[in-house]
Structures are given as C-alpha cells and as structure tokens.
N, C-alpha and C positions, 0 to 999 in steps of 0.2 A: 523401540516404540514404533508403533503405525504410523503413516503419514494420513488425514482426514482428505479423502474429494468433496466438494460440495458442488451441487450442481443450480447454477442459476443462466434463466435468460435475459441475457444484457442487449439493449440497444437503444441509437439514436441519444438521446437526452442524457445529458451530464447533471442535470439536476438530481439529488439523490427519494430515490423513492422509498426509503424509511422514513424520510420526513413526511414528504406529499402522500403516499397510501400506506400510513404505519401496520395497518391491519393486510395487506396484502400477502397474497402468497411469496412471493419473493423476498418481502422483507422478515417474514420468518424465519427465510433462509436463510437470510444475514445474522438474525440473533444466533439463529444454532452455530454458525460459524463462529462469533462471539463465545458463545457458552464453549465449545470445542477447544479453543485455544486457548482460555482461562482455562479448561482441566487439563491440557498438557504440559502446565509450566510445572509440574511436580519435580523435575530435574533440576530448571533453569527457570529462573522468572521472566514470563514474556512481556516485559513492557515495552517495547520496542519493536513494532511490526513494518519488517518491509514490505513491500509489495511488487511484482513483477511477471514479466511477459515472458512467452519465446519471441512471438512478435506483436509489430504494433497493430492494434485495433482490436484487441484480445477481451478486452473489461480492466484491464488493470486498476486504470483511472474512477471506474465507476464502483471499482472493489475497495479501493480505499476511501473512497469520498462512504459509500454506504457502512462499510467497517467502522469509520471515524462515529458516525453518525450514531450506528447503536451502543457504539459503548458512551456516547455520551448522554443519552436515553439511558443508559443503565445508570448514571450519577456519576461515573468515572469523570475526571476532569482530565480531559483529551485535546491533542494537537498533533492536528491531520499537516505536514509539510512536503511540499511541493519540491523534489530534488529531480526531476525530471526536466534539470535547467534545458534543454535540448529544446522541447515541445512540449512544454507547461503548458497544462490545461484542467486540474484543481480549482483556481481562480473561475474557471467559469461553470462549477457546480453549483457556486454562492454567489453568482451574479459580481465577481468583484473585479477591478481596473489594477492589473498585474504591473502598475507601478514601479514597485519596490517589495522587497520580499528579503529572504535568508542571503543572498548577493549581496546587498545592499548592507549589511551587519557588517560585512569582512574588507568592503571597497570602499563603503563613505562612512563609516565608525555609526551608522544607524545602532541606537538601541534597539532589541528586539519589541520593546514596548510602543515604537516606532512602527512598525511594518509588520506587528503581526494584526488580523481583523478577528475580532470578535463575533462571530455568527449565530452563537445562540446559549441556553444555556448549556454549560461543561462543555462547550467547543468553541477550539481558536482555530485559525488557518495561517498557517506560514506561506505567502506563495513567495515563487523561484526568484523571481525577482530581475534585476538588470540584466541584458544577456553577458556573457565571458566568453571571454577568447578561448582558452584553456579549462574548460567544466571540469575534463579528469584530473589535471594536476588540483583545482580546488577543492574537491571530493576526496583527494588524497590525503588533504593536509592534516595535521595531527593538530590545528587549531578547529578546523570542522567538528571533526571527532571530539575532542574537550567540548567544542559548546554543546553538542546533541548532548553528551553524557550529564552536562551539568543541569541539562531541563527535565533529567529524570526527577529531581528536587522537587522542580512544579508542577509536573503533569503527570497524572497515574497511568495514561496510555499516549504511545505517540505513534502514528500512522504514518508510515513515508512511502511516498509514491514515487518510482521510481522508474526508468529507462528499458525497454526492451532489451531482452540481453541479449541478441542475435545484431542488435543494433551498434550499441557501443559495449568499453568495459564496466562503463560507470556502477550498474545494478550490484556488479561483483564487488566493486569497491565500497559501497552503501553498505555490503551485507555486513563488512567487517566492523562497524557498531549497531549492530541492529539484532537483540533477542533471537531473532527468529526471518526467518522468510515462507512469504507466500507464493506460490509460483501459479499464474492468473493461465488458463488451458483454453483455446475456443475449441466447443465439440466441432469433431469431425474436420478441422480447417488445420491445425497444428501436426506436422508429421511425426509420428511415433520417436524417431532416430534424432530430429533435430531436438526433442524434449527433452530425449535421454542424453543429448549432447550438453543443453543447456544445466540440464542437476547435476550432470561430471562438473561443469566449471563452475558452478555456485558451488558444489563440497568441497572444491580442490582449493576453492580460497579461504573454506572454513566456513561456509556457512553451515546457519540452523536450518534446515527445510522443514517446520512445521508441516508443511499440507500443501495443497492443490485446489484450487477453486474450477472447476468447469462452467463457460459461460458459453452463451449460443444454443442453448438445449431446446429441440421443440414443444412446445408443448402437448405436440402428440406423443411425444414417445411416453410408452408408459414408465417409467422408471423417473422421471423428470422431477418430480419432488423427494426423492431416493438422495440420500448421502449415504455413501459407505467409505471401508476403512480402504486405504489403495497403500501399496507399497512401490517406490520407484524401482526396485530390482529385481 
C-alpha cells in the first residue's frame, strides 16, 4: 500500500482552525486527511493515530490538535492525548491549565475522569500532565500500554501527539500501541537523509507508517492544495 502526503500551511497559533474557519482551505485539507486514513484501515483498523516529527517546530502539534478536531466534526467520539510529556503543548490548543493529565493516572491513582477536559462536542483532551523524571521508562510500561488499549472501548478515534524523533526515543516507543503513524514533514526545512533515517527507526520498531503530512507550504507554489500518493522508498 502507498503511503498519502498531504500538504498544508501550518503557523504561529496552536488554536485549531477547523474549529475557528471550518470552511477554509486548510481545513479541507484536514478532512481529506481524515477521509484518507479511514480508507486505508482495510488491513488493520486505524483507531489509534500517532502523530510525529523528524524535528521539533514541524506542525506535529497542530496536526494532531486539527486531525482530533475533524473527526470529531464527523460524529466520531475522539480523544486527542498529549504524550509529548517533554514539551506538552495540546493543552494550549483549548486554552486549558496543564495541571494534571495521563501522569497524574499512574503517580497519584487520578481516575481518568479526573483529568481528562471535555472541549466540545465528541472531543476530550488528555493533557501530559505532571512532569517525570523518567518519560521513557513510563511510555515503556506495559501498564501505559493496557490503559491506551482499554480506551479503545470508549473512543472510536484517539489522536496522540507525540515527541520529535530526532529528539528523544519516546515517538518509537508510542508507536508500539498505536494503529498507525503519521510522520508531520516541514516543506523544504527537513533533510531528505535525516527523514529517511527517521522511517528506518519508526519500522525497525514495528511501526505502521500510514502517511506523511507536509506542513510550511507556500501558498504560492502552485501544487499547494495538491495531495498525492508518496512512497518512502
């Protein structure tokens, strides 16, 4: 199967603009990406979308905040969660006071009904929560893994925004409960070789590489509302 590119311009504001200009160009983009990856679950069911960088400042953040967003527009009942315990920044797509979040579950026995925020309708927000000493041993743990698994029960999509992989190993270790992954490109800013370095060590751990989002595109280039099929090899 192909891997999808989609190309959008991401900047400045973490607030997501499928809510604020649902009719915009941009946010169309976000559905087709939606629509794209509901047709490629015919193998594997993608309920479960990571999301990730080669580096940071790429859109990841604003990939998953807009991704959460249209499938909750679609009537999907979705849960966008913040595992970029490093430099969590989710919480400030919805205006909310990063508190307590998914840390807060496994350190002080919070129920998740506790700490997760309700932002509208079919979308919750899990943010990261307390900071940890250790982020990769608790991303490792096989009690992490159990709870994600067991919220497939409640939520028909769940969105995880996750770490640069050029940064830490955390995104690698994410991927191994998660459907699928997306890997977040800036045009023209991201080196061909470090990309290709980053999808060797996201398949070597087993991931799913659904697709590629291109973000930074300008809007002069003519091809800029263009998504085509790309293949990493």
């Amino acid at each position: 199967m192909r891997n999808k590119k989609h190309k959008f311009d991401q900047r400045g504001s973490y607030q997501p603009i499928t809510r604020i200009e649902p009719n915009s160009i941009i946010s169309e983009q976000y559905r087709k990406l939606r629509t794209n990856i509901e047709l490629s679950d015919f193998n594997k069911k993608i309920q479960i979308v990571g999301i990730t960088s080669t580096n940071a400042m790429e859109g990841k953040t604003l990939t998953a905040i807009n991704l959460a967003e249209v499938y909750a527009q679609s009537g999907k009942k979705t849960l966008l969660i913040d595992m970029d315990l490093r430099k969590p920044k989710i919480h400030r797509g919805f205006r909310l006071i990063n508190k307590k979040g998914l840390s807060d579950i496994f350190t002080k026995n919070y129920d998740i009904t506790d700490v997760v925020e309700h932002v509208e309708a079919n979308l919750d927000v899990l943010p990261s929560g307390s900071k940890l000493p250790y982020p990769a041993e608790f991303l490792s743990s096989e009690q992490l893994k159990s709870f994600v698994n067991n919220l497939k029960d409640v939520y028909e999509r769940i969105i995880i925004d996750t770490p640069p992989m050029t940064a830490v190993t955390d995104a690698s270790i994410i991927s191994s409960f998660c459907d699928g992954m997306l890997l977040v490109i800036a045009s023209r800013e991201t080196e061909v070789h470090i990309t290709k370095d980053v999808i060797k060590d996201l398949e070597n751990n087993g991931a799913n590489i659904i697709g590629s989002v291109l973000t930074r595109v300008s809007k002069r280039d003519s091809r800029y509302m263009n998504y085509y099929y790309y293949q990493y090899r």
